[in-house]
N, C-alpha and C positions, 0 to 999 in steps of 0.2 A: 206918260213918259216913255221914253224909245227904250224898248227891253235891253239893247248895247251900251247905253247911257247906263242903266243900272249896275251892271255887272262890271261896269270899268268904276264905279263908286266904291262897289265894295267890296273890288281889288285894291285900290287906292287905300283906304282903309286898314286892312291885313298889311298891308305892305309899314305904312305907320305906325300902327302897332307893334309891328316886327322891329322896328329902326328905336323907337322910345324902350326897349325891351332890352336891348343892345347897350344903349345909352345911360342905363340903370345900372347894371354889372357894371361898366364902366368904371361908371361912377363910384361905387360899393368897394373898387378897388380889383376883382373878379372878374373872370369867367364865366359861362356857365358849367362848364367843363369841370373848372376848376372847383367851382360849388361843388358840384354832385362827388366829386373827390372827394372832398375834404369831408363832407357829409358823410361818407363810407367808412372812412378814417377813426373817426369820432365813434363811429356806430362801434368797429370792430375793437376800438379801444377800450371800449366803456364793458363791453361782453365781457373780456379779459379779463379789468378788471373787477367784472361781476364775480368769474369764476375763481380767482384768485384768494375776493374774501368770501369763499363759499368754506363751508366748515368743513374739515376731514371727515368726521362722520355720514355727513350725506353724498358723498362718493360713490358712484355706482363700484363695488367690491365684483373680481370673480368670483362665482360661483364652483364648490369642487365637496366631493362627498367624499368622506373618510369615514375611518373602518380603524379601532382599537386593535393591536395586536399584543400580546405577551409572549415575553421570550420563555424556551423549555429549554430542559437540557437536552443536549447531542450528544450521544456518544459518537467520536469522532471513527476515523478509518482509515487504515492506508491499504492501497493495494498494489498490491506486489507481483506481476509475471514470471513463472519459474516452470518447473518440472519437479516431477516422482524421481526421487531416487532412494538407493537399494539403502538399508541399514549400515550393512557392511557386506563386502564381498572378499572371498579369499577363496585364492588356487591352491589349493591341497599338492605338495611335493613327496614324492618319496625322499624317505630319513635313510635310508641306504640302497645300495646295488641289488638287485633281483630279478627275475622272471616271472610277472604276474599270473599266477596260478586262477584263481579265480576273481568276478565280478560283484558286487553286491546289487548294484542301482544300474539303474537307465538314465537316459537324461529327462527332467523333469520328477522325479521322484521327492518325495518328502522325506526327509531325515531328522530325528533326532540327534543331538550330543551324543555321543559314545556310539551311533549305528556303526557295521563293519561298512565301511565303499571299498576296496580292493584288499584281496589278499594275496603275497606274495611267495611263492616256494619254499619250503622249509633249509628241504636241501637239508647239508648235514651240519645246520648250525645248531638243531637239537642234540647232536650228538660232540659239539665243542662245549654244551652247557655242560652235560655231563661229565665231559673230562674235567671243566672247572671249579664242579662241584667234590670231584676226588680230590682235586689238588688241594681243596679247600680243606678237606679232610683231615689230608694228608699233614699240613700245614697246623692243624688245631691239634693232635699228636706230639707233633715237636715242639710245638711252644708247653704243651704243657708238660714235656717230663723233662725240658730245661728250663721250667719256674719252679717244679719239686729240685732239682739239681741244686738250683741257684737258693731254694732256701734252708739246705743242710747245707752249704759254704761249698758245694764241689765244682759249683759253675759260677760263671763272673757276670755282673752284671750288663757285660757286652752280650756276651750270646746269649742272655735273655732277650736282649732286645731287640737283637737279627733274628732270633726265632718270630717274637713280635711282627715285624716289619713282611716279613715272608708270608704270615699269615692272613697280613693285613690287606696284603700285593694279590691273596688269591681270592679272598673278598672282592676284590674289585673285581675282576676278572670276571668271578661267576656272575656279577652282577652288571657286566657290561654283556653278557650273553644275553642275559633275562631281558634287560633294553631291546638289544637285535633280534629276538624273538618277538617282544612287543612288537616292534616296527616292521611288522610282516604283515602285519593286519593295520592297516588302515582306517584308521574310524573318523566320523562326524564332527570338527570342534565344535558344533551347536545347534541349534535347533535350525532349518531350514529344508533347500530343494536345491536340487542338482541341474545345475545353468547347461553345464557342458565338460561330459565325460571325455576324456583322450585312450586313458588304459582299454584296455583288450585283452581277452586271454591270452598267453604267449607272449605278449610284448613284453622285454626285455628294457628296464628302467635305469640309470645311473643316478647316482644321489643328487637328488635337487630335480628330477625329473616331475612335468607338470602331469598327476594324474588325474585331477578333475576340479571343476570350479563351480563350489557351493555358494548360494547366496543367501543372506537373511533379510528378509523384505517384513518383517513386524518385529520391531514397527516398522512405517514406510515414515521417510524423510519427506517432505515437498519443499524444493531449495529455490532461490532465488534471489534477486538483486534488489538491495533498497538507496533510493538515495540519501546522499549527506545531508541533506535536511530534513531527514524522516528519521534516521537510523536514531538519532538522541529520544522520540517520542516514544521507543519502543523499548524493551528490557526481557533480557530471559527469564521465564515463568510465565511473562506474557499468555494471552489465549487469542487463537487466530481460529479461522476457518479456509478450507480451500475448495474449490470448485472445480474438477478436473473436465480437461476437453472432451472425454467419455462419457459426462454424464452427473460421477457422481460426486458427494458433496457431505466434506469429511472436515473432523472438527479437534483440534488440540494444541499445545503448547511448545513456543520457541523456545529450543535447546539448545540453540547458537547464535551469534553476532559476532562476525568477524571485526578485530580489532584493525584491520586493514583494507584499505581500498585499494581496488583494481585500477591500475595504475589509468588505464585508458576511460574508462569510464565516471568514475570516482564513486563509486558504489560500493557498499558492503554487503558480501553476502549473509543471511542468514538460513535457518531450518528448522521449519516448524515437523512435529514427531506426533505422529498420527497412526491409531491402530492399523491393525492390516490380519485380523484374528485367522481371516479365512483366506487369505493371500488372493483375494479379489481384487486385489487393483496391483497394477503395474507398475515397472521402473519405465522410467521416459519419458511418460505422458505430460502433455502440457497443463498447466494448471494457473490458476488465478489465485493468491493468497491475501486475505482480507484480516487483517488485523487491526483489535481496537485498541486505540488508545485513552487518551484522557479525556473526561466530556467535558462541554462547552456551553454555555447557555444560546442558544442559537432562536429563531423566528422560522416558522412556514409559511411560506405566501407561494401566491398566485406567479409564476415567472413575466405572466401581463403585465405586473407591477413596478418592474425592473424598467430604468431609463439611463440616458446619459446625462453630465452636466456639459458645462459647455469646453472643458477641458477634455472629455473623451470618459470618464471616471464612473465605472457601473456604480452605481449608486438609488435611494431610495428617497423620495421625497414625502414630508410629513408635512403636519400643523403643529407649529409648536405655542410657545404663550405671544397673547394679544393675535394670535389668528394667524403669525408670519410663517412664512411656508421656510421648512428648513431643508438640505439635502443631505444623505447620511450617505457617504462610500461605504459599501457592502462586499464582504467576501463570498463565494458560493461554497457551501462545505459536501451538501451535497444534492442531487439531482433525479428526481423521480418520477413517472407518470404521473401523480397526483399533484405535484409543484415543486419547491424547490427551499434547501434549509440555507440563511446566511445568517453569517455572522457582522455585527458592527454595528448594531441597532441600539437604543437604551433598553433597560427592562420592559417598558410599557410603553407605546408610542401609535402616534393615530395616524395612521398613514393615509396616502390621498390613494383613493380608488377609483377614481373617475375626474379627469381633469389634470395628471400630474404633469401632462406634455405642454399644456398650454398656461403654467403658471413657471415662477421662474424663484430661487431663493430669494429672501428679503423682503420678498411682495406679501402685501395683505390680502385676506381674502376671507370667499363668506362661507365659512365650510358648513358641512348638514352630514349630520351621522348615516352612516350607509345602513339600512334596513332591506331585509327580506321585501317588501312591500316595492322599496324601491327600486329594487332592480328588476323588477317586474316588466 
């Protein structure tokens, strides 16, 4: 047979086959198209609801490794920005009119209570005591040979008692001398050092004139600003520490809290009273004041461990019961190279250490205790 004769056979053929193929679907109601659709249909339905009645247990679960924490106690802290200052300072005035005769101290000098710092010219007020002390004399004579008078009847009860009054007038007298001689001599009211002398030999003083300004710096104050939502945690007797910008780092008790805030800032001051035995440390200096308060049962962790929720809310995510991941807002109390203490936890709680970004609250999951091994 002719090789073209065959090949137009069983083209003819295919071609038939094709058209009876056609005529089936048809027939069937169908498409092919529409078969293989609908066959897809069916497929992805059936899946669905294969996975539907699939058990909740056999759920592939995240995977996330936690780690048991227990809460300690904190003792909490507030810290307070201030300065050194002095105990008390006071400028020494002269108590009357004079010519400073001589000096006691320099500036910077150490004094005791009672030391001389200026002495002032006598002048002849030595010599008004002594007239005062005649008069006085003079005066205890007359009183007493007009109370003998008065008590054989020859004198009356008036002029005994202007004898009295005379004598009593020169008492004062001599003892307002004994005063202005004290007040000649200038002494220390207390234990301290001399800030800054003005007297000079020869200077000439009117009363109330400033002759030198004493300080007492032990104790030393360290003062400072707390705010209105700290000021209630704290109380006098309190025990603070302070840290001065020099270096050193001194330790003792609030002896003050002002019942009033600064009108601008709304802060109260307070002042922690701190030895100063050797007068080593300074008035002015800047300082840091650390004061504890009440403790608090608080957690350390790792600050890695810290995330957000979807609110914005620093907080901590855990495993609580049946596996569900809980998130706990957290306060930071406080912050250290080794990690970081908050508060807001429960007592005991198993925090996620691995995995808390990629899980979300509510969600199940398949937690695995953190071990040494594991983090290997």
């Amino acid at each position: 047979m002719n090789r073209s004769i065959i090949i137009a056979i069983i083209i003819a053929i295919a071609v038939v086959g094709w058209i009876a193929s056609g005529q089936m679907d048809n027939f069937n109601g169908t498409t092919g198209n529409e078969a293989a659709a609908a066959t897809e249909k069916d497929g992805v339905s059936a899946l669905a609801s294969s996975n539907a009645e699939e058990p909740k247990e056999k759920r592939k679960l995240t995977g996330v490794r936690i780690q048991t924490f227990t809460s300690q106690p904190r003792q909490q802290e507030v810290i307070v920005h201030g300065r050194t200052e002095a105990f008390r300072v006071v400028e020494l005035k002269a108590e009357i009119s004079g010519r400073v005769k001589k000096v006691h101290v320099n500036d910077g000098d150490r004094v005791k209570a009672g030391d001389p710092i200026v002495s002032f010219d006598v002048k002849d007020n030595q010599a008004k005591l002594q007239e005062a002390q005649a008069l006085v004399r003079q005066r205890e004579i007359e009183y007493k040979a007009a109370k003998a008078l008065n008590k054989k009847g020859f004198s009356s009860n008036t002029t005994l008692a202007s004898t009295k009054a005379l004598l009593d007038s020169a008492n004062a007298q001599a003892t307002g001398m004994r005063i202005r001689l004290d007040d000649l001599l200038v002494t220390a009211p207390f234990d301290g050092y001399i800030e800054h002398r003005t007297a000079e030999v020869g200077d000439f003083f009117k009363d109330g004139g400033e002759i030198t300004t004493i300080v007492d710096s032990n104790p030393l104050l360290v003062t400072g600003q707390i705010s209105e939502l700290q000021v209630n945690n704290i109380e006098v007797g309190g025990e603070g520490t302070a840290k001065l910008v020099t270096g050193e780092e001194v330790s003792g008790k609030i002896t003050f809290i002002s019942n009033m805030a600064e009108a601008a800032t709304r802060t109260f001051k307070i002042e922690l009273e701190v030895p100063n035995n050797e007068y080593k440390l300074r008035n002015g200096v800047t300082a840091e004041i650390n004061i504890k308060i009440k403790s608090v049962d608080a957690h350390f962790i790792s600050p890695a461990l810290l995330t957000l929720d979807d609110a914005g809310i620093l907080g901590l995510r855990a495993v609580g019961d049946d596996d569900i991941v809980v998130f706990y807002p957290v306060k930071i109390l406080a912050d250290t190279s080794e990690g970081v203490w908050v508060s807001g936890l429960p007592e005991t709680v198993n925090l996620i250490v691995v995995g808390q970004d990629f899980v979300r609250e509510g969600v199940q999951v398949k937690p695995d205790f953190y071990t040494a091994e594991a983090s290997q």
